[in-house]
DRENPA-3360 file (N, C-alpha, C; in nm, 2 decimals, always signed):
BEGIN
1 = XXXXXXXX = -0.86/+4.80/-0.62/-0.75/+4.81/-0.72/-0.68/+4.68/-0.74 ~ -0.66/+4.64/-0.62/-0.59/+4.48/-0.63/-0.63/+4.41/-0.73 ~ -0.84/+4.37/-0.68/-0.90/+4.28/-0.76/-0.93/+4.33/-0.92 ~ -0.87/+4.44/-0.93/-0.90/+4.45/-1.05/-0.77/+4.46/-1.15 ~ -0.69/+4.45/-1.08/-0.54/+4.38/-1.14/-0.53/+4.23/-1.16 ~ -0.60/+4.16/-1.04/-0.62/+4.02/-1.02/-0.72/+3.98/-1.17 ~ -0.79/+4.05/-1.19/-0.92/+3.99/-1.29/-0.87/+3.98/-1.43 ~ -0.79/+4.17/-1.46/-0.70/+4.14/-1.58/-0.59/+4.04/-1.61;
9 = XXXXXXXX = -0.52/+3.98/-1.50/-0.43/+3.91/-1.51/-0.51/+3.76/-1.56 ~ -0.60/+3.71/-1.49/-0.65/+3.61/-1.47/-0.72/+3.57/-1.58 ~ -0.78/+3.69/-1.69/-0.92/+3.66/-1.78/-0.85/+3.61/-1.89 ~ -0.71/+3.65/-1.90/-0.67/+3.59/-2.07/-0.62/+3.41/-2.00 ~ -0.56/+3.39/-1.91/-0.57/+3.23/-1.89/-0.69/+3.16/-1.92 ~ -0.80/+3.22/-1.81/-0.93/+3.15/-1.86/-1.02/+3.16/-1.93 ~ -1.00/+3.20/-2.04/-1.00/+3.25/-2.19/-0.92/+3.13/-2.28 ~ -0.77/+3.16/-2.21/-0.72/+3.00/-2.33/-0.76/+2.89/-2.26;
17 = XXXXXXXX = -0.78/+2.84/-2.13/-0.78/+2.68/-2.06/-0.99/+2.70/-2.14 ~ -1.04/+2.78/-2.11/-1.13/+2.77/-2.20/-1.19/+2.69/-2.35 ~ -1.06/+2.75/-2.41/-1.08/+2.76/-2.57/-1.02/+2.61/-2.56 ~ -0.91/+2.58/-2.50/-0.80/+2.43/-2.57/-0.91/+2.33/-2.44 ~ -1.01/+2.38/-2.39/-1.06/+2.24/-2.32/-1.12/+2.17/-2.38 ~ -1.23/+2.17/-2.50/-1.28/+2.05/-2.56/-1.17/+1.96/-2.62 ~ -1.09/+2.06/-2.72/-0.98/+1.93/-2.81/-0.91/+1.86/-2.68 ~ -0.88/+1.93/-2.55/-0.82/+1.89/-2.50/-0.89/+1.74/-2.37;
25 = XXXXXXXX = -1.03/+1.71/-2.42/-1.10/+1.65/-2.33/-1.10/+1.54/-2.45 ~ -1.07/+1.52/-2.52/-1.10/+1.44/-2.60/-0.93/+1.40/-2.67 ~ -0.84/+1.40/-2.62/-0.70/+1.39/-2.68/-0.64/+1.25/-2.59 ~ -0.66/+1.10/-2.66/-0.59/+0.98/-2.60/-0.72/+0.93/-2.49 ~ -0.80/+1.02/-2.49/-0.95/+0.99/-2.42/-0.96/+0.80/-2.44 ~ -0.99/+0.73/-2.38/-1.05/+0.60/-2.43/-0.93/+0.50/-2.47 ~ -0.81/+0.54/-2.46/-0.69/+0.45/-2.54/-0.64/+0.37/-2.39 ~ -0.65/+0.26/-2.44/-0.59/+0.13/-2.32/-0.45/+0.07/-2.32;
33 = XXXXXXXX = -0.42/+0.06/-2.20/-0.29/-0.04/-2.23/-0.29/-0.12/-2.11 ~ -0.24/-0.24/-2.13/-0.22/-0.30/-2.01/-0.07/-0.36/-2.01 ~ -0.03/-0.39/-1.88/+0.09/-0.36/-1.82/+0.13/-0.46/-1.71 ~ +0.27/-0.52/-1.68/+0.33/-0.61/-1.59/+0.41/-0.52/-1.47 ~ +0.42/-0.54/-1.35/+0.52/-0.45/-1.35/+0.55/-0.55/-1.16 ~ +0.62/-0.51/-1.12/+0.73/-0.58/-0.99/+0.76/-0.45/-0.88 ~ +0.80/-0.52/-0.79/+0.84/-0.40/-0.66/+0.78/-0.42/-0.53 ~ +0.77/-0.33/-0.46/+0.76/-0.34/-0.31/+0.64/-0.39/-0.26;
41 = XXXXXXXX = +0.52/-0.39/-0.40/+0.36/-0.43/-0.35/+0.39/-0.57/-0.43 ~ +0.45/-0.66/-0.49/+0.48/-0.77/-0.51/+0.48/-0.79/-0.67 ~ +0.42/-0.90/-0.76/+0.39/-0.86/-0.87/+0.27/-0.89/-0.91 ~ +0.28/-0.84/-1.09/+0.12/-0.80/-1.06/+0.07/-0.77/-1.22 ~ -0.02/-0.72/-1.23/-0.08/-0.65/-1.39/-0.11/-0.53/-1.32 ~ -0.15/-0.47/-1.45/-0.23/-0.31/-1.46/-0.30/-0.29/-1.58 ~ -0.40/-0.19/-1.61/-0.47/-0.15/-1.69/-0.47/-0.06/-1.69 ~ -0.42/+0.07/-1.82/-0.42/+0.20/-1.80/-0.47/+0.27/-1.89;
49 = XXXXXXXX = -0.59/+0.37/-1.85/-0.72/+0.34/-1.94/-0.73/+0.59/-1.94 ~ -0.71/+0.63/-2.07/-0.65/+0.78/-2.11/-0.82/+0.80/-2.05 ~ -0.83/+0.90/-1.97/-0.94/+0.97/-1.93/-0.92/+1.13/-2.01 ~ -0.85/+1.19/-2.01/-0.85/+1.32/-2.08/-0.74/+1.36/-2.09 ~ -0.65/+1.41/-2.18/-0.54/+1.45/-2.20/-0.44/+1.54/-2.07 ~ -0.34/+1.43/-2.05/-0.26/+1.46/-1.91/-0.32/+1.40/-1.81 ~ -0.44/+1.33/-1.81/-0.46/+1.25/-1.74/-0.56/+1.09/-1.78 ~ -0.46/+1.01/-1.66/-0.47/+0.87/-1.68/-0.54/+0.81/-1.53;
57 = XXXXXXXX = -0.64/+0.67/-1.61/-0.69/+0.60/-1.45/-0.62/+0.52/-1.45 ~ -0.59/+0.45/-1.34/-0.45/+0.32/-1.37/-0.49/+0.24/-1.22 ~ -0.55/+0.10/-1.26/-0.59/-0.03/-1.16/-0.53/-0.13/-1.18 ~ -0.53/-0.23/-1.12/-0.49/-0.40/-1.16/-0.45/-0.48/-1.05 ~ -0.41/-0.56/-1.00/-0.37/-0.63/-0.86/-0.24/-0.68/-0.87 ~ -0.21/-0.67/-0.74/-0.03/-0.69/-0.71/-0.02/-0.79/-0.59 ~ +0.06/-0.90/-0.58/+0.05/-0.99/-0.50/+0.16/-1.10/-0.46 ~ +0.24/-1.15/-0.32/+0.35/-1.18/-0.35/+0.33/-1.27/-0.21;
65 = XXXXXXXX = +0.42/-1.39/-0.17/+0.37/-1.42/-0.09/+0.52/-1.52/-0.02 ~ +0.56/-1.51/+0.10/+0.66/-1.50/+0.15/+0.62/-1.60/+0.28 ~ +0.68/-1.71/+0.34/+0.69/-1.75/+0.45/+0.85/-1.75/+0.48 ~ +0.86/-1.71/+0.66/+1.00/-1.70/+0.71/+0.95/-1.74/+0.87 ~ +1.08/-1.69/+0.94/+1.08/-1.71/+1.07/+1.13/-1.58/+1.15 ~ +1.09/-1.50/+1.25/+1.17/-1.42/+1.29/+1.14/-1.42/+1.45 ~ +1.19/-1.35/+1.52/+1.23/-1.31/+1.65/+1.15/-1.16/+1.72 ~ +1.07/-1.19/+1.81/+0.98/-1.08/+1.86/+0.96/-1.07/+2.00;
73 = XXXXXXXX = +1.00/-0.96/+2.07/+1.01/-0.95/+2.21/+1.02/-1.09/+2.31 ~ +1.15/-1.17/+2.21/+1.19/-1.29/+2.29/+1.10/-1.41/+2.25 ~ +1.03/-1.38/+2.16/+0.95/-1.51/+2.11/+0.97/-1.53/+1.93 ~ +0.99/-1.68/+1.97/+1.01/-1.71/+1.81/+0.93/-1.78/+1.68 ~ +0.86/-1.68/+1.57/+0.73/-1.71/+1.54/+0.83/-1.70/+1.38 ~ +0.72/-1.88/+1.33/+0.67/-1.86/+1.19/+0.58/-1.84/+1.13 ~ +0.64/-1.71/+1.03/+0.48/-1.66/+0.99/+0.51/-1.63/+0.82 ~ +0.42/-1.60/+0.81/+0.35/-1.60/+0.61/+0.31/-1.45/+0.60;
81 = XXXXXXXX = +0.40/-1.37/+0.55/+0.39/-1.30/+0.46/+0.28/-1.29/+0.34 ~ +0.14/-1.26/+0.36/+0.08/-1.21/+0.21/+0.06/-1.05/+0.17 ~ +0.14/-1.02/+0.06/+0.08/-0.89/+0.04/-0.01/-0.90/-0.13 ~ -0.16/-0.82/-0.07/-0.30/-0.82/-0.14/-0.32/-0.69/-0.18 ~ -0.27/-0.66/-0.27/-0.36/-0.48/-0.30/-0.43/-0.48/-0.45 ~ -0.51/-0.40/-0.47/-0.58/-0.37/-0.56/-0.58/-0.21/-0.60 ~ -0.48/-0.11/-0.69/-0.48/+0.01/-0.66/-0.59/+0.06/-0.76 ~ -0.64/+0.19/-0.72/-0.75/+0.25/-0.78/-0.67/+0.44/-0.78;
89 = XXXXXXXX = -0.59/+0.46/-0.91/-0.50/+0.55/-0.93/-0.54/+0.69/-1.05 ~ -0.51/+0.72/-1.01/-0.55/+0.89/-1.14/-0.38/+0.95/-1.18 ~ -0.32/+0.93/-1.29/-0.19/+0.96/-1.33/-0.26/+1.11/-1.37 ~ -0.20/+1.22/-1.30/-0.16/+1.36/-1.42/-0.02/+1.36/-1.50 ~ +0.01/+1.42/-1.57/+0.11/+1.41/-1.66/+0.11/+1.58/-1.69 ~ +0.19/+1.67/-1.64/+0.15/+1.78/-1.59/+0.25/+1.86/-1.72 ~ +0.37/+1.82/-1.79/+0.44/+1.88/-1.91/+0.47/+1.74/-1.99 ~ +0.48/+1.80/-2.10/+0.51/+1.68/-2.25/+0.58/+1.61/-2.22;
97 = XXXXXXXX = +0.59/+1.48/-2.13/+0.69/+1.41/-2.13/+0.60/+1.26/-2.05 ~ +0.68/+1.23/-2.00/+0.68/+1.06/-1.92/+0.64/+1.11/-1.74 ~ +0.69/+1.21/-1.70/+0.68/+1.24/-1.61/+0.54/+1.26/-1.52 ~ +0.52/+1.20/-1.41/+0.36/+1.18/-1.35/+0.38/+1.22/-1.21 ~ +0.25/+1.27/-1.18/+0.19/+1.28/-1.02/+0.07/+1.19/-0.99 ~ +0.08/+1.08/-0.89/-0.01/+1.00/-0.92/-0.09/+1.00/-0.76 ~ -0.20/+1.03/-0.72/-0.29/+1.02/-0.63/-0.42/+0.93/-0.64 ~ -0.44/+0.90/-0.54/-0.56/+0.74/-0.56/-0.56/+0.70/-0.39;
105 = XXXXXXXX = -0.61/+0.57/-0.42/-0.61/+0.46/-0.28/-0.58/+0.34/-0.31 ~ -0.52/+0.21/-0.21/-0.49/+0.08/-0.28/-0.59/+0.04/-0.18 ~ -0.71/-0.07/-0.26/-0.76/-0.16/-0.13/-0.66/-0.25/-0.10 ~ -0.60/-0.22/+0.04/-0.49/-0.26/+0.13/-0.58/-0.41/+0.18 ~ -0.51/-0.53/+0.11/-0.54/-0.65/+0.19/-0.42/-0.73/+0.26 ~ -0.30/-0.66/+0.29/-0.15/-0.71/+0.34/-0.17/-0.71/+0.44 ~ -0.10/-0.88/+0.50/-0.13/-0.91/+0.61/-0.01/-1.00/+0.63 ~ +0.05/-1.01/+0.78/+0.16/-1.12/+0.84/+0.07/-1.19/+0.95;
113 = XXXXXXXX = +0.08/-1.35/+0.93/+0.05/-1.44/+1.01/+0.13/-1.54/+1.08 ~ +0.15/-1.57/+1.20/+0.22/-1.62/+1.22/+0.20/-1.69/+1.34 ~ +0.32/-1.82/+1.39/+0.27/-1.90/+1.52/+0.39/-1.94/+1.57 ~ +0.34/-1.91/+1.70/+0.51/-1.99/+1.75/+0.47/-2.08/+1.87 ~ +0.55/-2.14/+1.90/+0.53/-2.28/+1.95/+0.71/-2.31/+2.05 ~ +0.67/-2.27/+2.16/+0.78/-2.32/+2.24/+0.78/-2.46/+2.34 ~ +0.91/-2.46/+2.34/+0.96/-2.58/+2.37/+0.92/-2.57/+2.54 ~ +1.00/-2.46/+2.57/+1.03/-2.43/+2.73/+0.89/-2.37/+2.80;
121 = XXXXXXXX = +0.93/-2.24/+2.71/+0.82/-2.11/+2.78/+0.87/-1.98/+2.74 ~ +0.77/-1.89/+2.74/+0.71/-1.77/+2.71/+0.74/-1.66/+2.79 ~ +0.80/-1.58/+2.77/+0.78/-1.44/+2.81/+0.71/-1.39/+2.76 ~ +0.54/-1.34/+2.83/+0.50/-1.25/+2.75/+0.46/-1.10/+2.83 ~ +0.48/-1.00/+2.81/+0.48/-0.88/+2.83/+0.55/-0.86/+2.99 ~ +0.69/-0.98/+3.03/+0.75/-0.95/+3.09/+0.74/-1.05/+3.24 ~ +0.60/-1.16/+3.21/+0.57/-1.27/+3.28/+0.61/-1.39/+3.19 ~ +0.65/-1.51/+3.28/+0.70/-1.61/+3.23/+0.57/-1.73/+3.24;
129 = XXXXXXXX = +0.53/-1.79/+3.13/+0.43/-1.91/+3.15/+0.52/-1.98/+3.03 ~ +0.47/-2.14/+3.13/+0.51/-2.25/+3.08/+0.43/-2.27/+2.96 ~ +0.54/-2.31/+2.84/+0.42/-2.33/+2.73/+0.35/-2.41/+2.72 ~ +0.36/-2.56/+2.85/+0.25/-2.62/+2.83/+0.15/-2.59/+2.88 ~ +0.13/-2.45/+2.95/+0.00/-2.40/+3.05/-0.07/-2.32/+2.92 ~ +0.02/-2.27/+2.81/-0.07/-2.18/+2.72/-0.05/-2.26/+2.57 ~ +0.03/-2.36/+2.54/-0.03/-2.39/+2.37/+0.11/-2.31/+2.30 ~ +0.01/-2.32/+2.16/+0.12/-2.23/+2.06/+0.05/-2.06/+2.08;
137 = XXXXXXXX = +0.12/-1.99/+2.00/+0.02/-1.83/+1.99/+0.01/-1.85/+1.86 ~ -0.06/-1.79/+1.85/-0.15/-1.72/+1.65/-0.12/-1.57/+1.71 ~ -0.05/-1.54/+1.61/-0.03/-1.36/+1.54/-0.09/-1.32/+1.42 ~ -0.13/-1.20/+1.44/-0.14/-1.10/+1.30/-0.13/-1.01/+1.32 ~ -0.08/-0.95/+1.19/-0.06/-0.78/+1.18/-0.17/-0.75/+1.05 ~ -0.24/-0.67/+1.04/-0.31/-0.62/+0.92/-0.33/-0.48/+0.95 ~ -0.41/-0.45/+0.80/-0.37/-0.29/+0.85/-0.46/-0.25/+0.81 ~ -0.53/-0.08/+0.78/-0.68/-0.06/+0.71/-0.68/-0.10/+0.59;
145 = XXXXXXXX = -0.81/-0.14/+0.54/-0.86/-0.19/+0.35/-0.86/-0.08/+0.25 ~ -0.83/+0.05/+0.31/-0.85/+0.17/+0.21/-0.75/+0.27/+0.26 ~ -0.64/+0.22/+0.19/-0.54/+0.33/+0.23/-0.45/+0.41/+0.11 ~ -0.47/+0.55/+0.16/-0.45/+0.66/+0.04/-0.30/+0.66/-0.02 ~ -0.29/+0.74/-0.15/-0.16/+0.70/-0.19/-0.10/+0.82/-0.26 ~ +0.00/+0.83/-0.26/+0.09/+0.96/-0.34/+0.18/+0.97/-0.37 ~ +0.20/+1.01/-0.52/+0.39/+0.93/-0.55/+0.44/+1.02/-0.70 ~ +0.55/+0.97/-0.73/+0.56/+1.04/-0.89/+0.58/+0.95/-0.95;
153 = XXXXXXXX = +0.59/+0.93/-1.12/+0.68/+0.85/-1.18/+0.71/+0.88/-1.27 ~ +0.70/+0.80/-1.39/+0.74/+0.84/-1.55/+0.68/+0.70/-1.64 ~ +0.62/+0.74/-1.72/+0.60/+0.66/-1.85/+0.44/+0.67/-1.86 ~ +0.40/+0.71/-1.97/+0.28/+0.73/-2.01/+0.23/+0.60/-2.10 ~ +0.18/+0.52/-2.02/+0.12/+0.42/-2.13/+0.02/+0.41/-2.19 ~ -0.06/+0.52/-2.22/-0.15/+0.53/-2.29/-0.11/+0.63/-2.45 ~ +0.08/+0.74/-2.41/+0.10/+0.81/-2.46/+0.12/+0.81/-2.59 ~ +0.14/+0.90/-2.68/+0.12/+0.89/-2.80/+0.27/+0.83/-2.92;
161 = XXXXXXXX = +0.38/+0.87/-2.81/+0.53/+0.79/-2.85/+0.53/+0.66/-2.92 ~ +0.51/+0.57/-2.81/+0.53/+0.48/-2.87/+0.44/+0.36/-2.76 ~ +0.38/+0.25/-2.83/+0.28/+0.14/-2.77/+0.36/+0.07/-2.67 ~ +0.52/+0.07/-2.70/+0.60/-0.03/-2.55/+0.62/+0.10/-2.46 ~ +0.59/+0.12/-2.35/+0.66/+0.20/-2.26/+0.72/+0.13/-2.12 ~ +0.81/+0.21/-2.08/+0.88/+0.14/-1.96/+0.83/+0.26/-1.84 ~ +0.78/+0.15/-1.70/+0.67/+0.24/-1.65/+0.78/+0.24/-1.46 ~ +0.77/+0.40/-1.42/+0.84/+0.33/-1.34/+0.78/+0.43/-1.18;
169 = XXXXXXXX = +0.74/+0.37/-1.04/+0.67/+0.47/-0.97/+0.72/+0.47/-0.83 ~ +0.72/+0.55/-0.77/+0.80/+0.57/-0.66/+0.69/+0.70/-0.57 ~ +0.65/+0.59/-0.41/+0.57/+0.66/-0.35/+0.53/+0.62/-0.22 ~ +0.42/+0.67/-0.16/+0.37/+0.58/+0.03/+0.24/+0.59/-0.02 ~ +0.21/+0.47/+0.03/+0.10/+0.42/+0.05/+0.07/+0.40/+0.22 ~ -0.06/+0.52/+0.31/-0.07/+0.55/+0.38/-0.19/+0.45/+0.44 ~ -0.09/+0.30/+0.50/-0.19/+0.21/+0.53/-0.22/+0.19/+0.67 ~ -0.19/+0.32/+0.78/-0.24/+0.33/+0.92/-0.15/+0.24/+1.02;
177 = XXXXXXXX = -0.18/+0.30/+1.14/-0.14/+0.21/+1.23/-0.20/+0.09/+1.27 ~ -0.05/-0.04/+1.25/-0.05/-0.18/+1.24/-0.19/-0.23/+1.32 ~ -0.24/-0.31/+1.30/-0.32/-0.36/+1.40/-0.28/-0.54/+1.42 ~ -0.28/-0.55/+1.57/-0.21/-0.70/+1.61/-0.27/-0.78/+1.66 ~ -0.28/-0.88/+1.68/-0.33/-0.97/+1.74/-0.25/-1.08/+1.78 ~ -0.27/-1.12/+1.93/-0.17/-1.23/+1.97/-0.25/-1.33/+2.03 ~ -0.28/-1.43/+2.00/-0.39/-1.51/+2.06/-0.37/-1.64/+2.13 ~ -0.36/-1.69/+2.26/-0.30/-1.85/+2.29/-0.38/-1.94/+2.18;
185 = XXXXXXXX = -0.33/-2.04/+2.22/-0.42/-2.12/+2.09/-0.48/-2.28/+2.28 ~ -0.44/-2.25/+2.29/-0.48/-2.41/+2.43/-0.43/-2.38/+2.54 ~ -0.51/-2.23/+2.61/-0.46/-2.24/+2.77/-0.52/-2.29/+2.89 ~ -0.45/-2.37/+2.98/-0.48/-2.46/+3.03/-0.58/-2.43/+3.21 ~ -0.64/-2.51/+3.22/-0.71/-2.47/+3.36/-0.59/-2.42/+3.49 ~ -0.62/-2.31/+3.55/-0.54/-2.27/+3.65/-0.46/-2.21/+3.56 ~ -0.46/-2.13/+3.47/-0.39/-1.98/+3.44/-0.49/-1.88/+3.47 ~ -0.39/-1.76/+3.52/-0.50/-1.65/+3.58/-0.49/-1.61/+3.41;
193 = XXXXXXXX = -0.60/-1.63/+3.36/-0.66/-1.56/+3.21/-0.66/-1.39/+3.26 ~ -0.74/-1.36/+3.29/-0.73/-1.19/+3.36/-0.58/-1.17/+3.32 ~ -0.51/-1.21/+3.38/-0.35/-1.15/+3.40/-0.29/-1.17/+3.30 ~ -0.29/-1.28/+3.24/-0.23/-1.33/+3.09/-0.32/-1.23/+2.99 ~ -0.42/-1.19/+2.99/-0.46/-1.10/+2.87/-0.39/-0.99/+2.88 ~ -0.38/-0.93/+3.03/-0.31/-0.80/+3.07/-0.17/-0.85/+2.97 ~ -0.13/-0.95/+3.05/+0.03/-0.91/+2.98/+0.02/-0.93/+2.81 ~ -0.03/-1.02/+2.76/-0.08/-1.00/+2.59/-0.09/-0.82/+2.56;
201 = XXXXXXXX = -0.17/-0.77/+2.62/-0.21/-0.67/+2.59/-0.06/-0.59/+2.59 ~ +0.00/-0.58/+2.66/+0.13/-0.51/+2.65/+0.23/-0.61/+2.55 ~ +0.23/-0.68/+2.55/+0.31/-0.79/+2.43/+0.26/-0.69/+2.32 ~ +0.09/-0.67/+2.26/+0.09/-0.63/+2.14/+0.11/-0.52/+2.17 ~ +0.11/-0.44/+2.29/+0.20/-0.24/+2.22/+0.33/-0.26/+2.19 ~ +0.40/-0.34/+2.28/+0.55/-0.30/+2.23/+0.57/-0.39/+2.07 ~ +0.45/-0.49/+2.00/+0.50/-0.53/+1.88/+0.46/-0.38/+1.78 ~ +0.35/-0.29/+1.85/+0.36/-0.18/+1.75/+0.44/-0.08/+1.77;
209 = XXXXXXXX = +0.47/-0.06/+1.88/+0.60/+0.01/+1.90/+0.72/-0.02/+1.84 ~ +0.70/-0.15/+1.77/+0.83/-0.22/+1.67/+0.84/-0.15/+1.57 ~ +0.67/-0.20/+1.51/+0.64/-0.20/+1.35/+0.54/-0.08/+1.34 ~ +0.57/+0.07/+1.41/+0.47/+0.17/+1.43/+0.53/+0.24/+1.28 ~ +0.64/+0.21/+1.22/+0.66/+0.23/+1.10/+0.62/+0.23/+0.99 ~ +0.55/+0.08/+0.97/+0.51/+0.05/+0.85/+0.34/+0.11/+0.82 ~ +0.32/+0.20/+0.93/+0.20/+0.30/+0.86/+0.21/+0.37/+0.76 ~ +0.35/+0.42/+0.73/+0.38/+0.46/+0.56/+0.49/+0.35/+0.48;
217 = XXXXXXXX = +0.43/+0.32/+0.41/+0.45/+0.18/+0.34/+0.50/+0.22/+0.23 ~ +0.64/+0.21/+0.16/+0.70/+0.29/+0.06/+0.63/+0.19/-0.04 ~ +0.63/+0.25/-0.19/+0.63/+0.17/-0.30/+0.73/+0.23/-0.40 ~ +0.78/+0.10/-0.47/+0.86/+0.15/-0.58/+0.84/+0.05/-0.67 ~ +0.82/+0.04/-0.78/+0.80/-0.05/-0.91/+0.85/-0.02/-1.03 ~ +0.89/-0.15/-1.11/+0.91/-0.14/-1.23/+0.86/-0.23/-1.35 ~ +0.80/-0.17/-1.45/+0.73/-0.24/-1.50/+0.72/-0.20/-1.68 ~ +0.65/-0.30/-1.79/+0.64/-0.24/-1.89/+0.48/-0.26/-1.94;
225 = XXXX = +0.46/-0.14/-2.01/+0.29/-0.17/-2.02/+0.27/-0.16/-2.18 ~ +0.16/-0.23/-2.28/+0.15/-0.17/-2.44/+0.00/-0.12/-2.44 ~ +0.04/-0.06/-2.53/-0.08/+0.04/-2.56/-0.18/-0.05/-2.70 ~ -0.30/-0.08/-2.69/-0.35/-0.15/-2.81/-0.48/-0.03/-2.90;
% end
């Protein structure tokens, strides 16, 4: 009895998603726009290219690049900031309007490098070495190359309104947990290496224990794209 309540309810939907899917496979199909836009992945272009009505593929590269200094379990490192992504995006556009659901992957190439160089000496993972027995350190943080993404926004730049649109998206980009690297750069004969890796090795949990956050990576952008 159920399923045959279930079938009458269900047969006149797929009856109309039926009838309106050709015009509707073919409505802004093929129409391009490309696009500038700024925010949390750095700045950048896009290309946003109508696949079938209510839905859009949308790629381009974003990139920004930052040198500073900061402070890390008592060690003080200058490091360079690059953020590298390349997104590979599918916009639905789900009622008549500007309004989007946007799911894809960014190839994730963001990375912090960094080196510190003491004067005195090192604390590292809670042992003290002279920094002339170990050099400077080399750091990095990087994270996986393919990380998934999910967000909303508004502005259809492929849409049929008008060729300027103002594009704007808000979302995480799920780029995993940090991966670190702390490396001496010139350590000297008569360090117990064995013991100094040990304590490295605990230097880099507690730097992910810092930055165990930035596995969800917010994005927010704003940008304008034209339709040609």
């Amino acid at each position: 009895m159920k399923h045959s309540v279930l079938k009458r309810a269900l047969l006149p939907a797929l009856l109309a998603i039926g009838m309106s899917a050709p015009s509707a496979a073919f409505a802004g199909a093929g129409d391009i726009a490309l696009g500038v836009k700024g925010g949390t992945t750095g700045i950048g272009g896009e290309v946003t290219v109508g696949v079938i009505d209510k839905l859009n593929f949308r790629t381009g590269y974003n990139f920004f690049n930052y040198d500073g200094n900061a402070t890390e379990s008592g060690i003080d490192y200058d490091y360079k900031l690059k953020l590298r992504t390349l997104p590979l995006l599918l916009d639905l556009h789900p009622f008549s309007s500007g309004f989007r659901v946007t799911s894809g992957i960014f190839i994730n190439n963001n990375e912090v490098t960094g080196t510190a160089t003491a004067q005195g000496s090192y604390d590292i993972g809670g042992t003290t070495y002279n920094a002339a027995d170990i050099g400077s350190l080399d750091a990095k943080i990087d994270f996986r190359k393919t990380a998934p993404y999910l967000g909303i926004g508004w502005g259809n730049a492929v849409g049929k309104n008008s060729r300027l649109t103002i594009a704007f998206d808000a979302g995480v980009m799920f780029q995993g947990t940090p991966k670190v690297s702390l490396t001496p750069r010139d350590v000297q004969a008569g360090v117990d290496t064995a013991l100094l890796q040990k304590n490295i090795d605990k230097e880099i949990a507690d730097v992910k224990d810092d930055i165990d956050n930035l596995k969800y990576y917010p994005i927010i952008s704003l940008g304008l794209a034209y339709k040609f």
